[in-house]
C-alpha positions in Angstrom: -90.9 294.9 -90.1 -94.5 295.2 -89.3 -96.1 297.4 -85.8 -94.0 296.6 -82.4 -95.5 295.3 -78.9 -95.6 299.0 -77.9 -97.4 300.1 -80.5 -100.2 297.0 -80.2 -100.5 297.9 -76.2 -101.1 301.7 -77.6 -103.7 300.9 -80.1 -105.0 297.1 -79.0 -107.4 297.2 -81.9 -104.8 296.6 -84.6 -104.8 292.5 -86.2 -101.9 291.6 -84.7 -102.8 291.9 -80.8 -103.6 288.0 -81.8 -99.7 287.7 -82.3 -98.4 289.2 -79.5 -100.8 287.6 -76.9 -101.7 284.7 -78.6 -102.1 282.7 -75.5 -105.4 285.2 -75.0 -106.9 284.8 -77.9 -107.4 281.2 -77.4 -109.3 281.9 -74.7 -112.9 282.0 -74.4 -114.5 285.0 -72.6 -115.8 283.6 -69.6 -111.8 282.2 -69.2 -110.0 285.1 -70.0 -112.5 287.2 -67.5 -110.9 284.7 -65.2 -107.2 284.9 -65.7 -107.2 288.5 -66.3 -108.9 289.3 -62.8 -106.8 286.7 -60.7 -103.8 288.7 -62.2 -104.2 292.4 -60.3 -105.5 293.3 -56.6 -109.0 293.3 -56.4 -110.4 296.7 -57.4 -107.0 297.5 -60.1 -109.7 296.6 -63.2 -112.4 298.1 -62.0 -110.9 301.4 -61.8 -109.4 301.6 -64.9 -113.1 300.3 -66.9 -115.2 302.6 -65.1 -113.1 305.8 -65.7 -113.9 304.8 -69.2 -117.3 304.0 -69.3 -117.9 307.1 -67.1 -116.1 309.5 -68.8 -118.1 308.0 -71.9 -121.3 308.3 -69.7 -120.7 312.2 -69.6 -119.7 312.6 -73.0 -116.0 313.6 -72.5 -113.6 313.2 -75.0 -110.9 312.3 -73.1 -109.8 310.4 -70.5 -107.5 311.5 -67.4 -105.1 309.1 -68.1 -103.7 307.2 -70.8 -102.8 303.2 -70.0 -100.3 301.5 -72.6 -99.0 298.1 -71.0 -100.5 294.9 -70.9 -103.5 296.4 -68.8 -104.3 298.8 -71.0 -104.6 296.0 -73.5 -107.2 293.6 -71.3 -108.9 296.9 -70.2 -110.4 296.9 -73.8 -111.0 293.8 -74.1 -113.1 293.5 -70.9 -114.8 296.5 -72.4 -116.0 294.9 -75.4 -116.9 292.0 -73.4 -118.8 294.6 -71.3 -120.6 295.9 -73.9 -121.4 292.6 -75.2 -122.9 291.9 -72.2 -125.0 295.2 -71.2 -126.2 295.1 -74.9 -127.1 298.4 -74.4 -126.5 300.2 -78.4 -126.2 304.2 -76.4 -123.7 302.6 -74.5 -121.8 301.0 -77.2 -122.3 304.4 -78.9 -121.0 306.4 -76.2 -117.8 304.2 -75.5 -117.3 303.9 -79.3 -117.4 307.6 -79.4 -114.9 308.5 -76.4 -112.5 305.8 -77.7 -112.0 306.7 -81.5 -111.5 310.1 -80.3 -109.2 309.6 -77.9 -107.6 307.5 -80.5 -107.3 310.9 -83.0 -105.5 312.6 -80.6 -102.4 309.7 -80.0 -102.9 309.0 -84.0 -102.8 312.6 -85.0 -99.3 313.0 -83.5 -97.9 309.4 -84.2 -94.8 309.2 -86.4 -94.9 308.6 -90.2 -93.4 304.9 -89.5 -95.9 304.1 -87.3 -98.6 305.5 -89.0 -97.5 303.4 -92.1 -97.3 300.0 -90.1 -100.9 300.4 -88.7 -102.5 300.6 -92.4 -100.3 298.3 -93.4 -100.9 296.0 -90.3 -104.5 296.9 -91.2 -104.5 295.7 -94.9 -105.0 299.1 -95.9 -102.8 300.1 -99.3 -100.9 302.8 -98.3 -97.8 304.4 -100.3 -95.2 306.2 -98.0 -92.4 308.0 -99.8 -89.3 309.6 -97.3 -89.2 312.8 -99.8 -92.8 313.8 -99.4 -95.3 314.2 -102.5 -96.5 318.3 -103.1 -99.8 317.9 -104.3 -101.1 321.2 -104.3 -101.0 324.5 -103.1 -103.1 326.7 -100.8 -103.1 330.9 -100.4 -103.8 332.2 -96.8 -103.6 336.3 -96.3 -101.5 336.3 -99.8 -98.8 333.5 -98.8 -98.6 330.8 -100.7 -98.2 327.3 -99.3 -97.1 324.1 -101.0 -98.9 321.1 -99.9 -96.7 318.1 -99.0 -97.4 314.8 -98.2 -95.4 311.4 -97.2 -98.7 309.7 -97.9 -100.7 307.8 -100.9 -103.9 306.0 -100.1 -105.4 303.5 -102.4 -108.5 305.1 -103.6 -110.7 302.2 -102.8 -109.4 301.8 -99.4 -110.3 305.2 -99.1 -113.6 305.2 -99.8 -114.0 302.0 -97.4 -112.5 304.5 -94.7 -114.3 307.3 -95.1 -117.7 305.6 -96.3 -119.3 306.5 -93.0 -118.1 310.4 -93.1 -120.5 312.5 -95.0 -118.5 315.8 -95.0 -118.8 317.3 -98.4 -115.1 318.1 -98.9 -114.3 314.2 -98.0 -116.1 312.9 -101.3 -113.6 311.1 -103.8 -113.9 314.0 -106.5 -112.9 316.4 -104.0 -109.8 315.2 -103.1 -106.2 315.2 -104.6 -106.1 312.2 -106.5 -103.2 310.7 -109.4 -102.9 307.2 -110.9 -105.8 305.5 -108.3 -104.2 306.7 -105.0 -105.6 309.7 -103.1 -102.9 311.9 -101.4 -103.6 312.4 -97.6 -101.9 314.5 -95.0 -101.4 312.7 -91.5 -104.2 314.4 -89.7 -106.3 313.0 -92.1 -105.0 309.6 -92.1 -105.8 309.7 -88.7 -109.3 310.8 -88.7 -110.0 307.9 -91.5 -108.2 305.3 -88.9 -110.1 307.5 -85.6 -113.6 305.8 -88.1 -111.9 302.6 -88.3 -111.8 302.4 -84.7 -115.5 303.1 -84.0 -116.8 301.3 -86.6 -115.3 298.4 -84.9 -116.9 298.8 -81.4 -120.7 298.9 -83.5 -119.9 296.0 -85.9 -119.7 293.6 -83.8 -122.2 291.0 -84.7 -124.1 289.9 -81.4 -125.1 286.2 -81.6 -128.8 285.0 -80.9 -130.1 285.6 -78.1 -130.3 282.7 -76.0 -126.8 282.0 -77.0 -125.9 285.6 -75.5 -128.1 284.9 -72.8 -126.0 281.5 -71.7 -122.5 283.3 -72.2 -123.8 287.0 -70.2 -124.8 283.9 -67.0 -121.1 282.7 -67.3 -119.7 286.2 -67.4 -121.3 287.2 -64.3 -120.2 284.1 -62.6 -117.0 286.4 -61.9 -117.7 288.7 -59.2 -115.8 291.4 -59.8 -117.1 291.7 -63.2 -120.4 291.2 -62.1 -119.9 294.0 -59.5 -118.6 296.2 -62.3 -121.6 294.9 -64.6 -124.3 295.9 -62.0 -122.5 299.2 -61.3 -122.1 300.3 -65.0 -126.5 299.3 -65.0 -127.2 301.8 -62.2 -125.0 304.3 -63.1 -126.5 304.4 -66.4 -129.9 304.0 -65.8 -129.8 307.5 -63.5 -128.2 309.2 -66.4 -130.9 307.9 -68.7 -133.1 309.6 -66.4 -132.3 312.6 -67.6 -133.1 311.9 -71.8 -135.7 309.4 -71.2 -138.1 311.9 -72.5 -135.8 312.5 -76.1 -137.3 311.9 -79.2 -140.4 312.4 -78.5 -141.0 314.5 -81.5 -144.8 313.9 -81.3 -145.7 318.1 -80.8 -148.9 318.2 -81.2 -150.8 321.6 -82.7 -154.2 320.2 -84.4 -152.5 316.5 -84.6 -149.5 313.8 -84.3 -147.9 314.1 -87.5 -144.4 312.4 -86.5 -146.4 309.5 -88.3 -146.4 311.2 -91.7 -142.3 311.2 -91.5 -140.5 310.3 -94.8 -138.1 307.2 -94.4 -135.1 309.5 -94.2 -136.3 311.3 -91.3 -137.3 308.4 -89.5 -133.5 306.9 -90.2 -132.1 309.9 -88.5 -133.9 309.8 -85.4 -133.6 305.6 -85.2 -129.6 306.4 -85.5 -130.6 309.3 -82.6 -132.6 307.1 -80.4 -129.9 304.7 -80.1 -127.2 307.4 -79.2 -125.2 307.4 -83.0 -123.1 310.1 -83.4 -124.8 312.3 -86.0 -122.8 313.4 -89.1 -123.3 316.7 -89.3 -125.4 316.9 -92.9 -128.0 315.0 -90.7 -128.1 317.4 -87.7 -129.2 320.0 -90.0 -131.4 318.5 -92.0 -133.4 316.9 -89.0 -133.1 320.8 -87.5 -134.4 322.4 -90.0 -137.1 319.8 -90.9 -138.1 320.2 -87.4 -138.1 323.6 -87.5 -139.9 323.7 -90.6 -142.9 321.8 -89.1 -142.7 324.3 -86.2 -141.6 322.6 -83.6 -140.7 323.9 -80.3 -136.6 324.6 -80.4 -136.3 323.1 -76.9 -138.2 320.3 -78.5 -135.3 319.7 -80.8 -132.8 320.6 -78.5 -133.7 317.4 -76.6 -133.4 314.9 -79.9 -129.5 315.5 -79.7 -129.8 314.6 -75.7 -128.7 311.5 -76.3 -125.7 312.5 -78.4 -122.5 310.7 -77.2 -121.2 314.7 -77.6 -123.9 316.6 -76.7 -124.1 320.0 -75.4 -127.4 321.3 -74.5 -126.1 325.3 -74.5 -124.3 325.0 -77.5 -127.5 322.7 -79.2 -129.8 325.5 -77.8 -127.7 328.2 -79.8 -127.4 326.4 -82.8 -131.0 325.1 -83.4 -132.6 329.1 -82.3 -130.2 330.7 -84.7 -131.0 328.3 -87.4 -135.1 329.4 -86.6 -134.2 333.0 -87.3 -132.5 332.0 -90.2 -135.5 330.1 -91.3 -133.8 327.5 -93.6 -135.0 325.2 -95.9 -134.8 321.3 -95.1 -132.8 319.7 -97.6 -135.2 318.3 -101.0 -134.4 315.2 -101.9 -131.9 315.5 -104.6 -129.7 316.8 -102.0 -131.0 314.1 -99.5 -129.3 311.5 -102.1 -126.1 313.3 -102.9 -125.6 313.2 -99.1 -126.5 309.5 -98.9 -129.6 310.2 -96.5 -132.8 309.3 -98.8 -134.0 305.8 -97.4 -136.6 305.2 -100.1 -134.9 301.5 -100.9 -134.1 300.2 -97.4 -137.8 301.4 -96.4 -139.4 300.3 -99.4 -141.7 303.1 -98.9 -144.5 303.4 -101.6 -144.8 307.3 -101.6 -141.1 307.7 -102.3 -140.3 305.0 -104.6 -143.6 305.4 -106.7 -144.3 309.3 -106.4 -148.4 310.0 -106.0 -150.9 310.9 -109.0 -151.4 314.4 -109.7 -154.8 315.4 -110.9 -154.6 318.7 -111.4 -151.7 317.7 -114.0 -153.5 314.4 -115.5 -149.8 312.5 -114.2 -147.4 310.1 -111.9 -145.2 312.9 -109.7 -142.3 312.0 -108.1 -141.9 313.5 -104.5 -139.2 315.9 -105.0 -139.1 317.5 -100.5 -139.7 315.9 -97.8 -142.4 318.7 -96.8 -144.0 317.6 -100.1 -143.9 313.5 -98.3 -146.0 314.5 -95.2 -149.0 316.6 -97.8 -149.4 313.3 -99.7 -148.9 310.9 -96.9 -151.5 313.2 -94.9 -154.0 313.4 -98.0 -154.0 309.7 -98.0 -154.5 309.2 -94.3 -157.7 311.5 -94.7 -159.2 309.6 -97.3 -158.4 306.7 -96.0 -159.7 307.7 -92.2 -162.9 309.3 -94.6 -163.7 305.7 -96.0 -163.4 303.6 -92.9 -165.6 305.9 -91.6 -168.0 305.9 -94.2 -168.2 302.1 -94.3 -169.8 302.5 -90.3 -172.3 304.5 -91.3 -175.8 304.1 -93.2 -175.8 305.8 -97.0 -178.1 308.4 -95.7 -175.2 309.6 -93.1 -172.7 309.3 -95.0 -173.3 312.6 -97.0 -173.9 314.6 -94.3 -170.6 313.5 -92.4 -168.8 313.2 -95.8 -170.0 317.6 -96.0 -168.6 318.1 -92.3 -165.4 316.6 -93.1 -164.7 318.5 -96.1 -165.2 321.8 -94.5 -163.4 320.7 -91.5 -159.8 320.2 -93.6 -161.1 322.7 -96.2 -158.1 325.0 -96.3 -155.6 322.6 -95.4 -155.7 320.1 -98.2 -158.0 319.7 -101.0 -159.7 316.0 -100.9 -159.8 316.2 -104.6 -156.1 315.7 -105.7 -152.8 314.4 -104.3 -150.9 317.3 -105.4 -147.7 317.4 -103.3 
C-alpha cells in the first residue's frame, strides 16, 4: 500500500503525482498550459493562482481556502511553471515560503499512516511501530511526562531533512537517537517534510537562458496565462516599490565601509536581497553586526523588508531592544558551528590566510568579524596610500604621506595589521 489519489491531490509534490496523472507528465509545458485551461471557464485558474501568489505577495501564511481535487493539483503546477517563467528568485521565495507553511499546518495534523506513506513515498527511511517508542521524559511545573513516539527516522535522512534548519536544538547530537535512527514526534516530522517542500520550489534548476527564453515565448502564447503572467508583473513591481530601497546598508559616517564586509556577512544579505527566508541564527548575527557598526535601527529594519514573513513593527522591536542590549556579533568559531563562515566558497584571502601581526613578530588568524573589517580597512589605506604616492613626484610624496598619517592617526595605526 503506498499514498492514495487523495492524499497526492493534498500534497501534489509527492513522486507519485507521475502515477496518478501520468497522462500529464508526458506533456510538455507549453501543452499542458493548453489542456489544463481549455478544461475550466475562463477566469476558474486565474482565481485560484493569484490568491496564491497574492497572499504570498503579502507575506501571509495562509491561504483562505484550501483546494484538494484535480485543480488543486494543476494549480501547482501552473505555479511552478509561473515561476519558471517570471524568474523572479523573491517571488519564488515568497511562494516557497507561503506553500511549505501552509503545508505544516495540513502535515502537522495528518494521521500516522499517512504521515508514514509520504516518507516512504518520498524515499525517506522511516520506522513506524503501532505501540509507540518512549524515548525520554520531560518535567513541566513538577509533572513528569513520558515522551512517546510512533516514529524512527534514519539518521542520515535526517540530517538531509534538516540540513537547511540551523536551530541549535535540531543538530544530530541533540536529539534522541538509538541504533542509527533518530526518534521524532509528528510535529517534527512535519516541519522536516514543511523543508522538503520549499526546498523544492528553489531547487529547481533553470536551463540557459535562451533556451528559457524560447519556452517563456510559447508559454505566453496562451492568453490566459499570459494575462495572469502580466498581472502577477504589475502587481509585483508596485509592491517592490515599497523595498526597492532594502539593503542598502551603505550608512555612511566618515566612509562606505559595507565594502570591508567578511564573506559571511555578505552571504546573509545575498540570501536577503533575493527574499530567502532567514534562519534565525542569521537574523541575529546580521542585527547585531549591524548594530555593532552603528547603524541606524531603521536601517536594519529595512534589510528584513524583503522577508517572505516580514513584520516591520515586530522587526522594529526586535532590532531596538537588541541595541539596548548591546550584543556581541557572533566571532567566528561560533560563525562555523552555526554553518555561517563563507571563508571557502569566497575564497577570501583575509579569512583563509589570517594577516601578519607586527607587534607579535606572526601569521594571526582572524578570530571576529569586527576584527575582518580593521584588517581589510588597514589594507585599503595602504593600498589607497601607494597608488597615491605613485602620482606624485618624491618630493610630495612625504609631505602627503605626513597628512595622511595624521588624518587616520587614531583610527588605525599604518604600522601593523593588528586585527
Amino acid at each position: 500500500m503506498g499514498v492514495t489519489l487523495d492524499v497526492i491531490q493534498r500534497y501534489p509534490w509527492l513522486p507519485s503525482l507521475k502515477t496518478y496523472y501520468a497522462d500529464l507528465a508526458s506533456l510538455n509545458p507549453g501543452d499542458f498550459i493548453e489542456e489544463i485551461f481549455s478544461k475550466y471557464e475562463d477566469g476558474v485558474v486565474e482565481e485560484r493562482i493569484l490568491e496564491i501568489f497574492n497572499a504570498s505577495f503579502d507575506n501571509l501564511e495562509q491561504i483562505s481556502t484550501s483546494h484538494e481535487d484535480d485543480l488543486g493539483v494543476y494549480v501547482y503546477l501552473i505555479t511552478k511553471i509561473l515561476l519558471f517563467a517570471l524568474g523572479d528568485r523573491m517571488i519564488t521565495n515568497r511562494v516557497a515560503n507561503l506553500y511549505s507553511k501552509v503545508n505544516y499546518s495540513k502535515l502537522s495534523q495528518e494521521n500516522v499512516f499517512n504521515l508514514y506513506y509520504i516518507c516512504h513515498d518520498l524515499g525517506i527511511d522511516l520506522l513506524y511501530n503501532e505501540d509507540a517508542w518512549k524515548f525520554g521524559v520531560t518535567i513541566i511545573k513538577q509533572q513528569t511526562q513520558v515522551k512517546k513516539t510512533h516514529f524512527k527516522l534514519y539518521y542520515i535522512d535526517y540530517l538531509k531533512l534538516a540540513s537547511s534548519i540551523k536551530d541549535e536544538y535540531r543538530k544530530l547530537v541533540n536529539v534522541p537517537l538509538e541504533d542509527g535512527y533518530v526518534y521524532i514526534l509528528n510535529k517534527n516530522l512535519a516541519r522536516l517534510l514543511q523543508e522538503y517542500v520549499r526546498n523544492k520550489f528553489l531547487s529547481e534548476n533553470a536551463p540557459p537562458e535562451e533556451e528559457k527564453s524560447s519556452m517563456v515565448k510559447e508559454l505566453l502564447k496562451n492568453e490566459e496565462f499570459e494575462r495572469i503572467y502580466t498581472t502577477l508583473k504589475k502587481t509585483w513591481e508596485v509592491k517592490k516599490e515599497h523595498f526597492d530601497y532594502a539593503l542598502k546598508v551603505d550608512f555612511e559616517t566618515d566612509k562606505n565601509i559595507s565594502q570591508l564586509f567578511p564573506p559571511c556577512v555578505k552571504e546573509i544579505l545575498s540570501k536577503a536581497q533575493e527574499g530567502q527566508n532567514l534562519a534565525h541564527t542569521e537574523r541575529l548575527f546580521i542585527v547585531w553586526f549591524l548594530l555593532s557598526l552603528e547603524y541606524p535601527v531603521d536601517a536594519v529594519v529595512d534589510i528584513f523588508s524583503t522577508m517572505p514573513d516580514f513584520d516591520r513593527e515586530k522587526t522594529a522591536y526586535q532590532v531596538e531592544f537588541a541595541k539596548r542590549k548591546e550584543y556581541t556579533p557572533y566571532k567566528c568559531e561560533t560563525l562555523k558551528s552555526y554553518s555561517l563562515c563563507r571563508a571557502k566558497e569566497y575564497k577570501d584571502e583575509i579569512c583563509l590566510e589570517g594577516y601578519y601581526s607586527k607587534t607579535q613578530d606572526e601569521q594571526k588568524k582572524i578570530s571576529h568579524p569586527l576584527s575582518y573589517i580593521k584588517v581589510k580597512n588597514y589594507r585599503e589605506q595602504r593600498k589607497q596610500r601607494q597608488e597615491h604616492y605613485t602620482k606624485k613626484k618624491p618630493e610630495e610624496n612625504q609631505i602627503e604621506k605626513t597628512k595622511l598619517d595624521h588624518k587616520i592617526n587614531g583610527k588605525m595605526s599604518p604600522q601593523k595589521e593588528d586585527g
